[in-house]
DOPAKOL-629047 format. One record per residue (C-alpha): z, x, y; residue in one letter. Coordinates in steps of 0.001 Angstrom, whole numbers, padded with zeros to 6 digits, always signed. Layout:
// residues N
ZXYA ...
//
This chain:
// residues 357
+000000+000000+000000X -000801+001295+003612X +001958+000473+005717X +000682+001671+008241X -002638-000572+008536X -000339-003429+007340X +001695-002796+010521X -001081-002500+012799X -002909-005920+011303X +000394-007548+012023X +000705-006113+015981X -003750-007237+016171X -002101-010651+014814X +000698-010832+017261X -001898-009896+020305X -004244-012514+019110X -002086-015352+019066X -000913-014265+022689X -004877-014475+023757X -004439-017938+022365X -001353-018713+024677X -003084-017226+027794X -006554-018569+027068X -006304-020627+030437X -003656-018507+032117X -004748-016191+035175X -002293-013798+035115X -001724-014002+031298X -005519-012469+030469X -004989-010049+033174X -002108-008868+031553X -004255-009115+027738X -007063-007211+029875X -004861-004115+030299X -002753-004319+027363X -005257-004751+024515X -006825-001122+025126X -002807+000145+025830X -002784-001355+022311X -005319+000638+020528X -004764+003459+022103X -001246+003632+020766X -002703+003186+017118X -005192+006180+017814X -001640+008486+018853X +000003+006886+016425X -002116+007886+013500X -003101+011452+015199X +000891+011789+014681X +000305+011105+010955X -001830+013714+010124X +000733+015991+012185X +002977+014958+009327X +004791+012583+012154X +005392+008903+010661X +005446+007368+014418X +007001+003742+013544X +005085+000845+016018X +008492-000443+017169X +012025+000554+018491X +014917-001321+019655X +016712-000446+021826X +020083-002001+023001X +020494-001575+026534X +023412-002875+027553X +026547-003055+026263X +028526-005496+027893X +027818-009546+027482X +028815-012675+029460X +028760-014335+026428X +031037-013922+023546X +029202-015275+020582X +031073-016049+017018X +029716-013352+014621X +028022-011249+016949X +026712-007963+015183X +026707-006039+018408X +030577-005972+019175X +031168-005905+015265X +029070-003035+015417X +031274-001393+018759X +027822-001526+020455X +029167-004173+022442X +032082-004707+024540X +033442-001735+023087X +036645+000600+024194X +035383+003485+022136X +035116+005522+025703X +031404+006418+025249X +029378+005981+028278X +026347+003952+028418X +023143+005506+028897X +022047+005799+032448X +018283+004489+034065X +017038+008050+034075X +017989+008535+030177X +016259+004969+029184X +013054+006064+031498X +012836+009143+029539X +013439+007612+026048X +010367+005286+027281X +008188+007897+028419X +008625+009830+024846X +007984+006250+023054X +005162+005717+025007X +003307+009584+024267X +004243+009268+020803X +002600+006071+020123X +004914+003540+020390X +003599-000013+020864X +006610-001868+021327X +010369-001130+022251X +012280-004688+021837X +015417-004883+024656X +018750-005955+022986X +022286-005571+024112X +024656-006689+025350X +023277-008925+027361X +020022-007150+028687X +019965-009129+032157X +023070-007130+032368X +020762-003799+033701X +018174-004752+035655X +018052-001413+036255X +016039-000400+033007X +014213-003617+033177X +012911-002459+036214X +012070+000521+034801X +010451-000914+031857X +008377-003474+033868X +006515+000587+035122X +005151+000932+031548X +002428-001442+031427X +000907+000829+028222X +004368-001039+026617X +005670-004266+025073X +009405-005290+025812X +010486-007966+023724X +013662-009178+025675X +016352-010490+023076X +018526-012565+025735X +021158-015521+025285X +019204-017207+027954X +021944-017794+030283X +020647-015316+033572X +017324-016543+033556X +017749-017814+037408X +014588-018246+040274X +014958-014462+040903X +014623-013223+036986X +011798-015370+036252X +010111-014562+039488X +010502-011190+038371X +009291-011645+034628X +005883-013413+036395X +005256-009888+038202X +006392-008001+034656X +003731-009763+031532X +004646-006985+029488X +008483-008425+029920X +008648-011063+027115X +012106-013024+026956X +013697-014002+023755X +015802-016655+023919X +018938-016834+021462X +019234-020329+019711X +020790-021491+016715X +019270-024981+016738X +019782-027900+018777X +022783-027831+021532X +025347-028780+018992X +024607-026064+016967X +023828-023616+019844X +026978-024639+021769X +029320-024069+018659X +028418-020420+018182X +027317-019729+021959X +029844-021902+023985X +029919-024597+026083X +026588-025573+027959X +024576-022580+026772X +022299-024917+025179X +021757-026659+028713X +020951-023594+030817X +018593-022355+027774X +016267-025650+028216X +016574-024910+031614X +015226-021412+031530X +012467-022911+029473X +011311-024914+031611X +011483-022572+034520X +009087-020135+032248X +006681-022405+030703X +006279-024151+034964X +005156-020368+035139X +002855-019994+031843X +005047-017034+031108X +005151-016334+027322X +008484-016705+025890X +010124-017002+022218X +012939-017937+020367X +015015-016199+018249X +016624-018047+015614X +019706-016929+013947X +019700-018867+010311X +022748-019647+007982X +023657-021828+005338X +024583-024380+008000X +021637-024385+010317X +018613-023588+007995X +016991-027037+006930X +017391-027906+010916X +015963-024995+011924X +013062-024509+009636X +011178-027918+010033X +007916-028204+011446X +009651-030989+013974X +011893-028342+015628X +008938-025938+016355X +006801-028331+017447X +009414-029127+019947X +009627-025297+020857X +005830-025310+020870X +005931-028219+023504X +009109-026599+025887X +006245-023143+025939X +007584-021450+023125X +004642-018527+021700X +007161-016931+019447X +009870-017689+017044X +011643-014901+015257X +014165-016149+012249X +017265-013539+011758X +018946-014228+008203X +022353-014014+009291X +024363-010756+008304X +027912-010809+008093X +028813-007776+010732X +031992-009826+011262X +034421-010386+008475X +035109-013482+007447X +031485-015156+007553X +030571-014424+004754X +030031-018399+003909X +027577-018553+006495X +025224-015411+004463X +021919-017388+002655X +022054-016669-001103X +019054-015188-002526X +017976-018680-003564X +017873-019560-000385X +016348-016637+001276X +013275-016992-000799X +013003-020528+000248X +013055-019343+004085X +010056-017083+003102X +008388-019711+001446X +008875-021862+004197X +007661-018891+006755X +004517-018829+005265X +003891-022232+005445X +004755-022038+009437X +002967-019589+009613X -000195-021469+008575X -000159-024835+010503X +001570-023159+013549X -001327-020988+014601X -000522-020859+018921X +002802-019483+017614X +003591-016204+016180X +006297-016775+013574X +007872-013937+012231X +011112-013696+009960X +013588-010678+009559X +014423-009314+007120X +012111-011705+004848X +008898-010272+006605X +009941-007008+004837X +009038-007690+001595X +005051-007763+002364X +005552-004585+003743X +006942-002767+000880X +010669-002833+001814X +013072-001866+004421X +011718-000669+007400X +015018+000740+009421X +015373+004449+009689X +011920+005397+011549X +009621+003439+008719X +009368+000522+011164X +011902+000802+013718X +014861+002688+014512X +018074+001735+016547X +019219+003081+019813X +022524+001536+020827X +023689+001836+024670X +025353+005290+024038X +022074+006742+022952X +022882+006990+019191X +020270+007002+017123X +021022+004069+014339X +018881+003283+011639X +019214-000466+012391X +021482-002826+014658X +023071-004104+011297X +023741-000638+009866X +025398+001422+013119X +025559+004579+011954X +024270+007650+013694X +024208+011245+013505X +022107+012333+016406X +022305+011064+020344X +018977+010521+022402X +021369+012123+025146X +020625+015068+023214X +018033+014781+020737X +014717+013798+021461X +012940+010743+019391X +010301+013182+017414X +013886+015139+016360X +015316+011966+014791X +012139+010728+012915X +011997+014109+010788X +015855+014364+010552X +016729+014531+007008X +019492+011784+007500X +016776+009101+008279X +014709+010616+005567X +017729+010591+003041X +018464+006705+004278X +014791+005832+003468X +015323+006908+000220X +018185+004725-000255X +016293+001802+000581X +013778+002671-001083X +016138+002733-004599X +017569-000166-003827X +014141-002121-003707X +013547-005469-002379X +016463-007931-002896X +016532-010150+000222X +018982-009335+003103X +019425-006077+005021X +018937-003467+002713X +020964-000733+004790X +024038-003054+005335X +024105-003965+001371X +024486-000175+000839X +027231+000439+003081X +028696+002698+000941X +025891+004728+000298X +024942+004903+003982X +028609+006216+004950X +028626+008772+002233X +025813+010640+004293X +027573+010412+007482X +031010+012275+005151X 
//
């Protein structure tokens, strides 16, 4: 299997479906018009890297912030200490993002998805980001800061695409989120889809939520707020004590099942599923085969739901981390363990914090 042409077919499939959102959208095909030759030319670095010996993976995340005004029941990033923590690390500054940018962007990079924290926390870097035009920002936000100014700002910034946290409708949003979140989340879509400005959803899914959340009724009502994406996250028990809310692997091959199926008769929509998706693409894809993790500190994390990290982008530089022999020694324990549904890396805890020993 080539991953990496597998990869690239699925970022030609993503930029398709956005020509289909922007078809009659001024701004939106300018912003196609510059970004589909950004696009391949990041695929022509990308594989120059390769026969360097440099496995450049398409996509980074990168959590920016790490503070939140939200405090969400069985958030990863604070059970991870990536977010509202007291460990007495300091976050990364603008300059350090900007350069972490600039090396994702000369090595190929296509996208670099924003997480936090809450990423409307640092305008700052978004600012920054909204200079690389050659880039993709995926924005994974709870929703709640998208005022006049943000979204004003996100019309000037295409390559700025917002991700709006929802677990379903407002009772099920509100339970996990708080209060009202649900409100001022239909509020923020309406404020971007009055714009045309691509947006998607990101769907958290448990045991509780899934047969809500996965039929064709509630994404055709996403479809009609202005919703072009919708991401579902198998929920991954970072917190202890919700572990009743994990899908069994009964269930998770239902939710791929039913992914395909979206997949098929939503075809304005990109739908996408993590870490179901995986499977087509020959197994995990943390630790520089896909992505890699950079938490606010600048540690270098194989993925948000596996926070360990031996080397600091304060430091290091990204090309030093993709051929580190910890990353390559991680790969190798996903690749034992094989495809099993859930997060491969977090499964293998053990494993993972034997090589950190």
């Amino acid at each position: 299997m080539n991953l990496n042409l597998m990869m690239d077919q699925g970022i030609t499939q993503i930029m398709k479906t956005a020509g289909r959102f922007y078809m009659n959208n001024a701004k939106g095909r300018a912003f196609l018009m510059g970004m589909l030759p950004a696009m391949a030319k990041s695929t022509a670095v990308r594989k120059q890297q390769e026969k360097k010996g440099l496995h450049v993976p398409p996509f980074l995340i990168a959590s920016i912030a790490s503070q939140c005004n939200l405090h969400c029941a069985g958030c990863y990033a604070r059970a991870g200490g990536g977010c509202g923590s007291s460990s007495g690390k300091s976050d990364m500054d603008t300059l350090q993002w900007g350069n972490i940018f600039d090396q994702a962007a000369k090595l190929g990079t296509a996208f670099i998805l924003l997480a936090g924290g809450e990423p409307f926390l640092r305008r700052d870097i978004l600012e920054i980001a909204g200079e690389y035009p050659n880039l993709i920002f995926p924005i994974f936000t709870n929703g709640t800061m998208l005022d006049d100014d943000v979204v004003e700002f996100l019309d000037q910034h295409r390559n700025l695409i917002p991700i709006l946290s929802i677990e379903g409708n407002a009772e099920e949003t509100d339970s996990r989120r708080g209060a009202g979140t649900h409100a001022r989340i239909e509020a923020a879509m309406a404020a971007l889809k009055k714009r045309h400005i691509l947006f998607g959803a990101s769907i958290t899914v448990t045991k509780e939520n899934m047969n809500l959340v996965t039929e064709q009724a509630f994404l055709s009502s996403l479809e009609d707020k202005g919703c072009g994406v919708t991401l579902y996250v198998e929920y991954v028990p970072a917190e202890a004590g919700t572990e009743h809310l994990v899908l069994d692997k009964k269930e998770i091959k239902m939710l791929q099942t039913i992914c395909l199926e979206l997949k098929k008769f939503f075809r304005r929509m990109v739908v996408l599923s993590f870490p179901g998706d995986e499977e087509e693409l020959g197994g995990c894809l943390a630790s520089g085969r896909g992505f890699f993790h950079i938490n606010p500190y600048g540690d270098a994390e194989p993925c948000p739901f596996s926070p360990h990290a031996k080397q600091n982008l304060k430091n290091d530089s990204i090309e030093a981390v993709l051929r580190s022999q910890y990353f390559a020694d991680l790969r190798e324990i996903a690749a034992s363990a094989g495809n099993h549904g859930g997060c491969t890396l977090f499964d293998q805890k053990a494993q993972v914090e034997r090589l950190m020993a």
